[in-house]
N, C-alpha and C positions, 0 to 999 in steps of 0.2 A: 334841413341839415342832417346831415349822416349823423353823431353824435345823438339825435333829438329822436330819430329813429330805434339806435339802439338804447337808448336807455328806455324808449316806449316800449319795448318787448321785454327791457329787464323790468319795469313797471308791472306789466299784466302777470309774469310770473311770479311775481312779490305777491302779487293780492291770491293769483291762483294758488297756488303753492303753498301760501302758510292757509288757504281756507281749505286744499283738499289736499295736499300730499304730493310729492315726487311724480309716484309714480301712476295714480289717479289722476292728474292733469296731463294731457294729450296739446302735441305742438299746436293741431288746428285751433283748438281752445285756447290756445296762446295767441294764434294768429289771426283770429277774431277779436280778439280782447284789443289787442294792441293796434287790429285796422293796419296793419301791412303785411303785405304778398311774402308768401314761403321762400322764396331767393334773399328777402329782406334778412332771415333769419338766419339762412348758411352764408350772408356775406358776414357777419357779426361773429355767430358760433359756429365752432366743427360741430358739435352735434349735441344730442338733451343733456348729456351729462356735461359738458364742456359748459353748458347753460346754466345745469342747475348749481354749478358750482359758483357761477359767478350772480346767480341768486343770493345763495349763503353769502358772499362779499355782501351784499347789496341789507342783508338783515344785518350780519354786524357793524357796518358803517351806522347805520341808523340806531341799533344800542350804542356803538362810542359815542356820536353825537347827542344823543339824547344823556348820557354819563357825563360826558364833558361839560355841558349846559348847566347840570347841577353841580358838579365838581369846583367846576371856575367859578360858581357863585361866593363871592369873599365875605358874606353878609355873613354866615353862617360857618357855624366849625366842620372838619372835614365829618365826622361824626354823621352829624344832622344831614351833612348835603348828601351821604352816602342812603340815611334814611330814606330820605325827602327822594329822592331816584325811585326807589324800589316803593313808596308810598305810591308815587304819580303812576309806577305801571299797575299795581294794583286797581286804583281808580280805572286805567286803559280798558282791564279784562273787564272789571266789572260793569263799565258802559258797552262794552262788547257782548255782553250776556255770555260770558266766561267761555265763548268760542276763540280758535287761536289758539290759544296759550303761544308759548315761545317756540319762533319759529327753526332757530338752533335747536332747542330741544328736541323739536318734532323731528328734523332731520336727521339726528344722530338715531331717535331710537326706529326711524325708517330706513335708513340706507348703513348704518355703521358696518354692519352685520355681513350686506351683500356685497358691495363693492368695497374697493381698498383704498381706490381715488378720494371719494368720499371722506372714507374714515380717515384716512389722512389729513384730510383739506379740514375737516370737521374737528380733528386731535388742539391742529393748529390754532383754528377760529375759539375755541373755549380754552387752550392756555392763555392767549390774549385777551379774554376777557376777563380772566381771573387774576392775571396781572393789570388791572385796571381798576381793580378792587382793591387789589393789594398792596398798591399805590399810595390807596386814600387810607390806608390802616397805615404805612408809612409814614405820612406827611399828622396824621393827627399823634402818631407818639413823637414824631418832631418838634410839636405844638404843643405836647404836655397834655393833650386832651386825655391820653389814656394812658398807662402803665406799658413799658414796652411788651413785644407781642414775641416770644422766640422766636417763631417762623409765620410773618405776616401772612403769605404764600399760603400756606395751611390753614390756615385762619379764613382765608378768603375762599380758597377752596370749599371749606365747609356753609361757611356763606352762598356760596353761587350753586352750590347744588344741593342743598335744604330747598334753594328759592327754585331751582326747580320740580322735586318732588312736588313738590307743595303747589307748584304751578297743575302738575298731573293732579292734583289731588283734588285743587280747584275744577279744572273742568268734569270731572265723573259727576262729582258733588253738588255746582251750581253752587256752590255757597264759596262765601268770600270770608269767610272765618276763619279756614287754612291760612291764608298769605297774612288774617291778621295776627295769625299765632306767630309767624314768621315772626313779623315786625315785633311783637312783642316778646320772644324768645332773644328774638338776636339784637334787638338796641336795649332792652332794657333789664336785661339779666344776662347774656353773656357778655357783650361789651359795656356794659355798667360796670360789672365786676371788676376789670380792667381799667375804670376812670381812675384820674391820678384823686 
């Protein structure tokens, strides 16, 4: 099926891509990964950048699904389930041997710069994800879990790019002590501070 095709070529840039980069993975290396013919790929895409954008789609689908998963977990306060997210990707890098890191991250700080398409598409993709955080800071002062927050928005902001410094900071280092300062800075001293 046509559909099974293109998502096989969006597949092999998902893995190429966040293991080497934009613009260090080459179409044939794509076109090998995925086992179909070069026409396969201009009937799908106009061209690498038309592709690599619909990569970045393809990595934050997989963060909101993966957010979602713990979010809708009702067992738990929004607090915890917000934890428990950023706990399970730490476990991810660390079975990874702290190669990867985030593949939005990596993107932004490889393409922001030189193209505009990018950095647009890329502006997009990390407002939405930080309203997706800011969501869960929402719904826990709606629950009484925390003291309200002036600008959840802000809040989440500082949350989602701590987590990725700290990602960068992770991979130089090989050590998994940054992301657990993370967790421990941000659930248990600044949003403590906050519990009602």
């Amino acid at each position: 099926m046509k559909t099974n095709t293109k998502q096989k070529i969006l597949d092999a840039g998902v893995r190429l891509m966040h293991e080497k980069g934009f613009n260090d993975t080459g179409l044939q290396e794509i076109l090998k990964e995925a086992s179909v013919p070069k026409g396969s790929f201009y009937f799908y895409f106009k061209n690498k950048q038309d592709f690599g954008i619909q990569v970045i789609d393809c990595f934050f689908q997989h963060f909101k699904s993966v957010l979602n998963r713990f979010t809708e977990d009702a067992s738990m306060p929004h607090v915890q389930r917000l934890q428990t997210f950023f706990s399970g990707f730490l476990d991810f890098f660390v079975n990874g041997d702290f190669k990867g890191g985030c593949p939005i991250g990596n993107f932004t700080l490889e393409m922001a710069d030189v193209n505009e398409d990018f950095r647009e598409h890329l502006n997009l993709i990390l407002e939405q994800s930080i309203d997706l955080i800011a969501n869960q800071i929402k719904y826990a002062q709606e629950k009484k879990e925390i003291q309200n927050v002036d600008d959840p928005k802000t809040l989440a902001e500082f949350i989602f790019f701590s987590w990725e410094g700290m990602i960068m900071q992770m991979k130089v280092s090989k050590d998994r002590k940054h992301l657990e300062q993370f967790n421990c800075f941000v659930f248990n001293q600044l949003i403590r501070n906050n519990k009602m």
